[in-house]
C-alpha positions as a printed Julia matrix, in Angstrom:
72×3 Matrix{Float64}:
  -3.49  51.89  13.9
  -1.01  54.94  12.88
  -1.55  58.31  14.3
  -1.98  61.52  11.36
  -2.42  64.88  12.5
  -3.47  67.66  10.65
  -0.49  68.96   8.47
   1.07  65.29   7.8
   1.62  63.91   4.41
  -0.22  60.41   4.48
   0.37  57.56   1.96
  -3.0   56.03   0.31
  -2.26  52.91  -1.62
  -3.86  51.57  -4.84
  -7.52  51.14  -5.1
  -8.33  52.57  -1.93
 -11.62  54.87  -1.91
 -12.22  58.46  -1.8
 -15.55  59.69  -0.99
 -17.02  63.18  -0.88
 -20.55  63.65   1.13
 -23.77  65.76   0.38
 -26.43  66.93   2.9
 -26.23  68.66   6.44
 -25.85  65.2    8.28
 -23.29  63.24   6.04
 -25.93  60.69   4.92
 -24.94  60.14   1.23
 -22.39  60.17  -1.22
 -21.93  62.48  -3.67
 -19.19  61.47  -5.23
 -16.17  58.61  -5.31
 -12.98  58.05  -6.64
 -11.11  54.28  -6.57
  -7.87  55.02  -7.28
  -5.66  53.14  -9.74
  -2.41  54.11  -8.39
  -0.98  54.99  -5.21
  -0.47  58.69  -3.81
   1.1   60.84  -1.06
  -1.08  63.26   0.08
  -1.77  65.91   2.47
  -4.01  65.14   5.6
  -6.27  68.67   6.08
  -8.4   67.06   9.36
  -8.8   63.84  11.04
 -12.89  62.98  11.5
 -12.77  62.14  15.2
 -16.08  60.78  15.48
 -15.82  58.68  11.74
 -13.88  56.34   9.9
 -12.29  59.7    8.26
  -9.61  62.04   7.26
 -10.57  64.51   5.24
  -7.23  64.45   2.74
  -6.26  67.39  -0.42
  -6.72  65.14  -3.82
  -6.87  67.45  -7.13
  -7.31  70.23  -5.54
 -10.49  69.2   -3.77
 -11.31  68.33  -0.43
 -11.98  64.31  -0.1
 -12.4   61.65   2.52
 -10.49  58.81   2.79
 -10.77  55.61   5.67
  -8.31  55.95   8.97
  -7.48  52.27   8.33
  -5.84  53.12   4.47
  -3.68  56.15   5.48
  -0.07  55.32   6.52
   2.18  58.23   8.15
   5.62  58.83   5.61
């Protein structure tokens, strides 16, 4: 697996997933994004204890998996 820190611009290939969570504990989605074409984008956390970095798409704050982020 790569290593992103904080800061890092990350590249997030075609139809990978973006998810955003509702509720105090993370337990569902409320709202997803597949994308259609690939992006560089800017890594705001990693999730230590998830599957997640927490990435800037549009503007908006959105969580994509560890294993589809590659270090540029």
């Amino acid at each position: 697996m790569y290593s992103i820190s904080q800061g890092q611009l990350a590249f997030l290939p075609s139809d990978s997933m973006l998810v955003q969570f509702n509720g105090e504990q993370d337990d569902w989605v409320s709202s997803w994004r597949r994308l259609k074409e690939p992006l560089t984008v800017l890594v705001l956390a990693r999730e230590e204890d998830t599957p997640y970095c927490k990435i800037l798409y549009n503007g908006e704050s959105w969580l994509a998996r560890n294993q589809d982020l590659y270090p540029l």
